[in-house]
C-alpha positions in Angstrom: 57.0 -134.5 -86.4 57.7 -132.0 -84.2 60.4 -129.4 -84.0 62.1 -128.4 -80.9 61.6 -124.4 -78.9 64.7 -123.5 -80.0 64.5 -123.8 -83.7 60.6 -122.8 -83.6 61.9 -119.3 -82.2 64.5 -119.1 -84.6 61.6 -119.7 -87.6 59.6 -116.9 -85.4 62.8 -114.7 -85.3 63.2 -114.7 -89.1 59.5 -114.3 -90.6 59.4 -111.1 -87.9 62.5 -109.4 -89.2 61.9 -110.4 -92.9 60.7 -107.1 -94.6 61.1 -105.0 -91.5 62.9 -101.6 -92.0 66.3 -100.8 -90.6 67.2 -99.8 -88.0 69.3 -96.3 -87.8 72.4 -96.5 -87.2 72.8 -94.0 -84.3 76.1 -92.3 -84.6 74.7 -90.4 -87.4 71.8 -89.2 -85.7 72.2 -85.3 -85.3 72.5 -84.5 -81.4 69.6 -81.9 -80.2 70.1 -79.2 -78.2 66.5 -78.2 -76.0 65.8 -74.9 -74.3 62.6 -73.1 -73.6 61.3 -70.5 -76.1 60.4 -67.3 -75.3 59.5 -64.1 -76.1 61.0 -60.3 -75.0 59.5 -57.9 -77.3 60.3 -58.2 -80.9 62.9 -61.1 -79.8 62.8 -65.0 -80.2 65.0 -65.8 -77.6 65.5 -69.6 -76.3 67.0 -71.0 -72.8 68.9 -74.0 -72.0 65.7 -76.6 -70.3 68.4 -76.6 -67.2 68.1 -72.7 -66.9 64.5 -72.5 -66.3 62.5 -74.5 -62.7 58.7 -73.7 -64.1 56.9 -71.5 -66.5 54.0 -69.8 -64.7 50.6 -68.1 -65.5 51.3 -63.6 -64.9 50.6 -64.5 -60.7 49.4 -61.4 -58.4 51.9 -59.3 -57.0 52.5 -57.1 -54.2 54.9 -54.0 -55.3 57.5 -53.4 -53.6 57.8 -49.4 -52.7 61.9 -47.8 -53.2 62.2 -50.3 -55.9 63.3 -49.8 -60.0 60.5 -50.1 -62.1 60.9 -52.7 -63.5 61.3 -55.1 -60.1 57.4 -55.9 -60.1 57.1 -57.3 -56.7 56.7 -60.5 -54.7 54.5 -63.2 -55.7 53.4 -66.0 -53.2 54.0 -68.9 -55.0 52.5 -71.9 -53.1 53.7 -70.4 -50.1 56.8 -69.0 -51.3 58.0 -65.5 -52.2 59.5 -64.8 -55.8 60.6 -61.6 -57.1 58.9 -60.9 -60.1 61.2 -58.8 -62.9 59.5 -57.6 -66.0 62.8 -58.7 -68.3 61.4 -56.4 -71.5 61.3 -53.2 -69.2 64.5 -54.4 -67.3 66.2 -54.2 -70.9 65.0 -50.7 -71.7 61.8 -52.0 -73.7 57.8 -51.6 -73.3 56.9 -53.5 -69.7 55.1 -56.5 -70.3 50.6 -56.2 -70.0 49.0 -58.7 -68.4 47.3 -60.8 -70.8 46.7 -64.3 -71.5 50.3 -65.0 -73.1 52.4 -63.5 -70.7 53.7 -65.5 -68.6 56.9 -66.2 -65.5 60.0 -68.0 -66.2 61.7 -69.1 -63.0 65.2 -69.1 -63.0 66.9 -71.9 -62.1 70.4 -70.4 -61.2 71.3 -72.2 -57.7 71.8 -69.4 -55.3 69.4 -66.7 -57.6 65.6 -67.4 -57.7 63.5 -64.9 -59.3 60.3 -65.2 -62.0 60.9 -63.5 -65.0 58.0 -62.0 -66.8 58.2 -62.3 -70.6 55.9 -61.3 -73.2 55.3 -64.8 -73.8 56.6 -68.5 -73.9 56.8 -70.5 -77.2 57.2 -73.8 -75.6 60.3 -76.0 -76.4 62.5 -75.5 -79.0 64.5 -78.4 -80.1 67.4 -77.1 -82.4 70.5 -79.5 -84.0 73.9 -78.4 -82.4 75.9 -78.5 -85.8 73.6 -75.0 -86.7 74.6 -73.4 -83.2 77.3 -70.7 -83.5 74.9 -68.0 -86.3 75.3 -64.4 -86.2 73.6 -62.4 -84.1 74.2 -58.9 -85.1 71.4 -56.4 -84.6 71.2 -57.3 -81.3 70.5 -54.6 -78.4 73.6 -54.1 -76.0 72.0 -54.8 -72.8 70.3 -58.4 -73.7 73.3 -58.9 -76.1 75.3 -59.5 -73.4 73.3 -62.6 -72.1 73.0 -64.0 -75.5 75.8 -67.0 -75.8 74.7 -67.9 -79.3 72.3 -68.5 -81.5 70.4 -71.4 -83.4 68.7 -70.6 -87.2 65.1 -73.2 -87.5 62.6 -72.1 -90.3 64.4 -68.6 -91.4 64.3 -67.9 -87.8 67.5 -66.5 -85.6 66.7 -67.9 -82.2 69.3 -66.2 -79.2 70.3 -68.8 -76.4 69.5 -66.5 -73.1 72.0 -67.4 -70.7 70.2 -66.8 -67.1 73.3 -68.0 -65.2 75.1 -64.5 -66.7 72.0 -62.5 -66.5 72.1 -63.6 -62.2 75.5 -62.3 -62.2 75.3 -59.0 -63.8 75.3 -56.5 -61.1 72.7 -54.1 -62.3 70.5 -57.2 -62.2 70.4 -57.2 -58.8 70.6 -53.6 -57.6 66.8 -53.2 -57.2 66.8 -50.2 -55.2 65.7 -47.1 -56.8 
């Protein structure tokens, strides 16, 4: 006697589900925000994924003479030019050695494009939104004002660099010395 597809696949259906775990339900899954960790200095500092086109290897550069110390140069970058800015010096701290850590952030800000030498990158950083918002008091003035707010993971304060205000700020790009 045999048993027709349709109630064969139903038999299938049921010994496969039978002791299988639930499924989640997902409108209680907590909603991660992603950036780009990085390093400036003494400070954990993180980036929205969007904010950043490539994370680079400390390239060569050629200086650039009647410039502020802390504009680097240009790099050729596949056959493009990017301005290389050592952020730590830009903000008043040590300039950043080249080493095997350091690396370039390239902003991805539309009409800005510049690589942004950090002491080092972290990776990705994947942080719930319900625990944006912390404190961030202690932070210096200058890269205070580029910080829109702040994630705690692990007992540590993470500060979301905005590069879209950083592009803006006027001081940011008066290079001449």
């Amino acid at each position: 006697m045999s048993q027709d597809p349709f109630s064969v696949l139903q038999t299938m259906e049921q010994s496969g589900t039978r002791g299988a775990p639930l499924l989640l339900d997902d409108s209680k899954l907590a909603v991660l925000w992603s950036g780009v960790a990085f390093r400036l200095g003494d400070l954990n500092l993180v980036t929205p994924l969007d904010h950043v086109l490539e994370v680079l290897p400390y390239p060569e550069v050629t200086p650039l003479p009647g410039t502020k110390s802390w504009l680097k140069g240009l790099a050729n970058i596949r056959g493009n030019l990017l301005t290389i800015v050592d952020l730590p010096e830009y903000f008043g701290k040590s300039p950043v050695t080249k080493g095997v850590r350091s690396r370039i952030l390239v902003m991805n800000t539309g009409e800005y494009s510049a690589g942004l030498l950090v002491n080092e990158v972290l990776g990705l950083r994947h942080f719930d939104e319900e625990t944006e918002g912390q404190a961030l008091s202690g932070l210096e003035e200058p890269v205070g004002e580029q910080i829109i707010g702040g994630f705690l993971q692990e007992g540590v304060l993470w500060g979301v660099f905005d590069m879209h205000v950083l592009s803006q700020n006027q001081a940011f790009r008066r290079v001449a010395a």
